[in-house]
C-alpha positions in Angstrom: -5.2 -114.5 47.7 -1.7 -112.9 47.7 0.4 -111.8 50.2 -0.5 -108.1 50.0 -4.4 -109.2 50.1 -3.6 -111.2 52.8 -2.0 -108.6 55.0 -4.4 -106.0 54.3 -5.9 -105.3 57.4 -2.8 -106.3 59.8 -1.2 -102.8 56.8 -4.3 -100.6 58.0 -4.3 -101.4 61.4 -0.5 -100.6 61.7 -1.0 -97.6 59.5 -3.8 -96.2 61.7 -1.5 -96.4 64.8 1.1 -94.6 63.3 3.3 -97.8 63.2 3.9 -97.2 59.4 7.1 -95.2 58.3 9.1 -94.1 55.2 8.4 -96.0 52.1 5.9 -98.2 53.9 3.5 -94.8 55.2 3.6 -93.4 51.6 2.3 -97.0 49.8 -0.2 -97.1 51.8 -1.6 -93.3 51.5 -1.1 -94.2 48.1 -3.6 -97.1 47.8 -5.3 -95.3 50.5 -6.3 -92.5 47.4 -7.0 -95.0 44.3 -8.5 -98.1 46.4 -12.3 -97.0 47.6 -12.6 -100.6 49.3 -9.5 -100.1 51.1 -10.7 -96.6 52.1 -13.9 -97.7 52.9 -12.3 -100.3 55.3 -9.8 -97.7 56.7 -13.0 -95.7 57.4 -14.7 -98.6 59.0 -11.5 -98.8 61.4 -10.7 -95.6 62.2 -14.7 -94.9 63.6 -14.2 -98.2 65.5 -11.7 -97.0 66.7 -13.5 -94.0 68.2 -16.4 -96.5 69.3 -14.0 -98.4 71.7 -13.0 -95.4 73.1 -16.0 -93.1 73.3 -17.9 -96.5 75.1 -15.1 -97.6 77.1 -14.8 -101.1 75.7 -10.9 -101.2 74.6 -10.6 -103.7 77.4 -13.2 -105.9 76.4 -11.9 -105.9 73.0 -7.9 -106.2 73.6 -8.3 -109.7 73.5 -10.4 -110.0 70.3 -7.5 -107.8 69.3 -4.9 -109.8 69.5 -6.3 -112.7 68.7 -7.2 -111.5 65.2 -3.9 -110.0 64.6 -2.8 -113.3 65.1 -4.6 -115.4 62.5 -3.8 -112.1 60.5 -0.1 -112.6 60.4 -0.1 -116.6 60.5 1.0 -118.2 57.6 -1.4 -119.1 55.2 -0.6 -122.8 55.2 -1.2 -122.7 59.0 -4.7 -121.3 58.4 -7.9 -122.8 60.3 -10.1 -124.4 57.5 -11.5 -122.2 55.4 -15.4 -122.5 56.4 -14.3 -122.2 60.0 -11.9 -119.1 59.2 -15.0 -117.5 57.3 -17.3 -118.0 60.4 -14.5 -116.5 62.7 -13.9 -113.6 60.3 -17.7 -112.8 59.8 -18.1 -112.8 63.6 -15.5 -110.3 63.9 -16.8 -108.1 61.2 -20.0 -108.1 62.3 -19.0 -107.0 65.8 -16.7 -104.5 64.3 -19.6 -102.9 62.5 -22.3 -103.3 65.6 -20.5 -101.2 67.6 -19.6 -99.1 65.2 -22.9 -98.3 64.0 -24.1 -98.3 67.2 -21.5 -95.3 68.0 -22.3 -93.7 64.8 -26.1 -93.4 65.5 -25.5 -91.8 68.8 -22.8 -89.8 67.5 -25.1 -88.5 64.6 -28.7 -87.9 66.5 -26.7 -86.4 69.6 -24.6 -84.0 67.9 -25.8 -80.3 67.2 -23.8 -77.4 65.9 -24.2 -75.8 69.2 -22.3 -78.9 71.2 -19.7 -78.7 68.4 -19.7 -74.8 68.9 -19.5 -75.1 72.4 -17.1 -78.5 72.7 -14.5 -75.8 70.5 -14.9 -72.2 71.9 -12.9 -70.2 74.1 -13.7 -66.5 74.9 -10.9 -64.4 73.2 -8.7 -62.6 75.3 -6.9 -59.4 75.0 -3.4 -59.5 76.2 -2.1 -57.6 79.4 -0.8 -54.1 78.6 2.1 -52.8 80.5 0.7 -49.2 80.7 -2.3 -50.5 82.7 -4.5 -49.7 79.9 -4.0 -46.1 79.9 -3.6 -46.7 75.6 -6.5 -48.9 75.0 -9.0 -48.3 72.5 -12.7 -47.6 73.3 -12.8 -51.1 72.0 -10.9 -52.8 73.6 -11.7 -51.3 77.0 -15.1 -52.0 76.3 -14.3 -55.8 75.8 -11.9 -56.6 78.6 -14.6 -55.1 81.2 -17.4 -58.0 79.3 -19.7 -54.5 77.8 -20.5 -56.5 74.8 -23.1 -54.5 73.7 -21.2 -51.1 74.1 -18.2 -52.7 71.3 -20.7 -53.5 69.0 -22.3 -49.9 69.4 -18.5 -48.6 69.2 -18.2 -50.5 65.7 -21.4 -49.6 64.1 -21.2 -45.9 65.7 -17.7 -45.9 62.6 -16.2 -44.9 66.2 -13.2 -47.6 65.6 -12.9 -49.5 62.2 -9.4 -50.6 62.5 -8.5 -54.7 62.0 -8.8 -54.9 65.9 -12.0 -53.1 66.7 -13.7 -55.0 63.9 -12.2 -57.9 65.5 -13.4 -57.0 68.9 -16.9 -56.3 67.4 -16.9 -59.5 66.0 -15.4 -61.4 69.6 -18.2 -59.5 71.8 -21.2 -60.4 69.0 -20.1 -63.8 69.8 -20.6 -63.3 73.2 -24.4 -61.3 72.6 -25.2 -65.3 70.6 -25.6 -62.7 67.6 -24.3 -65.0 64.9 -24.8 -62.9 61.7 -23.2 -59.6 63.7 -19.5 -61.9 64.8 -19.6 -63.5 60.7 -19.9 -59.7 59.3 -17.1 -58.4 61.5 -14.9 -61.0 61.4 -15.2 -61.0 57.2 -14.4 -57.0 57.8 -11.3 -58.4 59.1 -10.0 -60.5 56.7 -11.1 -58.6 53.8 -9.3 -55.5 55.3 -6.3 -57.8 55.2 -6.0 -58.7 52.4 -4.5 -55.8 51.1 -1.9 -55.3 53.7 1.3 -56.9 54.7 0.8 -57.1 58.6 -2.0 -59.2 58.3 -3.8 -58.0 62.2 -5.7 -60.8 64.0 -6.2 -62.7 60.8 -5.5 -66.2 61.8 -8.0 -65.0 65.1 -10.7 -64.0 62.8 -10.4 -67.1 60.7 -10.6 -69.5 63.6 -13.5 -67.7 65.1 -15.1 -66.9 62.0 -15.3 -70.9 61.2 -17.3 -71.4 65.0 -19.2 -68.1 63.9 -20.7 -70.5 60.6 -20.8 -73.7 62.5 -23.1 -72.3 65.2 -25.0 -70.4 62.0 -25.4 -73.4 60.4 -23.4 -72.6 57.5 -21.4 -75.9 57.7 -20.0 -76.0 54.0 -18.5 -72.2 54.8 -17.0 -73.5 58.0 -15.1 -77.2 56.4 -13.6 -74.8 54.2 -11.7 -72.4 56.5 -11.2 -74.9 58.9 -9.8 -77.3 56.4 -7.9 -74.3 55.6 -6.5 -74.0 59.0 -5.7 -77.6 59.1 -3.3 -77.2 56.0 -1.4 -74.5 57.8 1.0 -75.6 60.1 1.8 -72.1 60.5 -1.5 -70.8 61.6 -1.7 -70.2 65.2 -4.8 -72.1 65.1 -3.4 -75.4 63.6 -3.9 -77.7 66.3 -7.1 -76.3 67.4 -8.6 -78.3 64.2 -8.3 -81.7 65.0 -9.8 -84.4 62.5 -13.0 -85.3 65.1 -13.4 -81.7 64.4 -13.7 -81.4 60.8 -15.8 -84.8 60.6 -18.4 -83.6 63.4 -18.9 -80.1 61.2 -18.8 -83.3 58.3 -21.7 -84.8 59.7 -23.3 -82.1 60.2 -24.1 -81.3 56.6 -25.9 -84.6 56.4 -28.5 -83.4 59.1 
């Protein structure tokens, strides 16, 4: 076994707590991508990880923790015997991946796109005017006084078609639980953008759009624009996807 085999998991462990830097971060995001054992491992880790939390067992484990870490980084010549070390290992592992599936059972039969919809939205809201709203829209007076159902009539009336009243349409279908309405009118959005240089509400329709397919059930349609937002630090919505996120929607598609 050589030293790089060796250190293995002490390398992940460090790498998943952000311990690893520089040259050291990049090797192993490297390996990370060629090595489907090390990944698999990394995997394993990372949805321990969650376990501990999500069960409130990081105490019970600390000292498992460190104790491991310590035959981890021992030197190999002052290594238990090997039959004993195997034992000690295979305990280890085996609680590792008890827990772990334990969490990942109850994470999988529990979750439903309507907790993941619900755990991520936030009603959209229209920002204070100075005039008092003496220069709103139909639309948007509609909205900020929660008449849902008279936005939607204003947007399929042709009554207001801009970016923002298709928007709008799309924010208050959300609000009716009318999936299929908030997915069309937020697509009116970005499709009317495309075209333009002031790109209106965009990054808003894209993050909405996303919950608008996860609570549809159109899972593969939301990884991809919320993959998309993850990729863009820019977007205003960047830190709204967080990687529980995208592995919940993940999970999902196995259902």
């Amino acid at each position: 076994m050589d030293n790089s085999t060796h250190n293995g998991p002490e390398r992940l462990v460090q790498y998943l707590d952000g311990e690893l830097q520089g040259s050291d971060k990049e090797k192993m995001e490297q390996q990370l991508a060629v090595d489907a054992l090390l990944k698999q491992q990394y995997d394993s880790l990372l949805l321990t990880r969650e376990s501990v939390h999500y069960f409130g067992l990081k105490e019970k484990v600390a000292g498992l923790h460190s104790q491991m870490m310590k035959e981890l980084v021992a030197p190999v010549v002052k290594l238990k015997p090997a039959r004993k070390m195997l034992r000690y290992v295979t305990s280890v592992a085996a609680a590792i991946l008890l827990v772990a599936g334990l969490f990942f059972a109850y994470t999988f039969f529990t979750l439903s796109s309507d907790k993941v919809y619900s755990a991520n939205y936030k009603r959209f809201e229209l920002t204070t005017t100075r005039d008092g709203g003496v220069g709103e829209t139909a639309s948007e007076k509609a909205y900020r006084a929660g008449n849902y159902k008279e936005v939607v009539r204003i947007h399929d009336a042709d009554e207001d078609h801009t970016p923002k009243g298709e928007f709008l349409c799309g924010a208050a279908a959300l609000e009716l639980n009318d999936n299929a309405k908030a997915i069309k009118c937020f697509n009116e959005v970005l499709d009317a953008n495309k075209n333009t240089v002031d790109k209106i509400l965009n990054d808003e329709a894209e993050y909405y759009l996303s919950l608008s397919y996860v609570r549809n059930k159109e899972y593969d349609q939301a990884l991809y624009l919320m993959n998309k937002i993850k990729d863009n630090k820019e977007h205003i919505y960047h830190e709204k996807i967080s990687g529980k996120l995208v592995r919940q929607v993940k999970m999902l598609t196995w259902r």
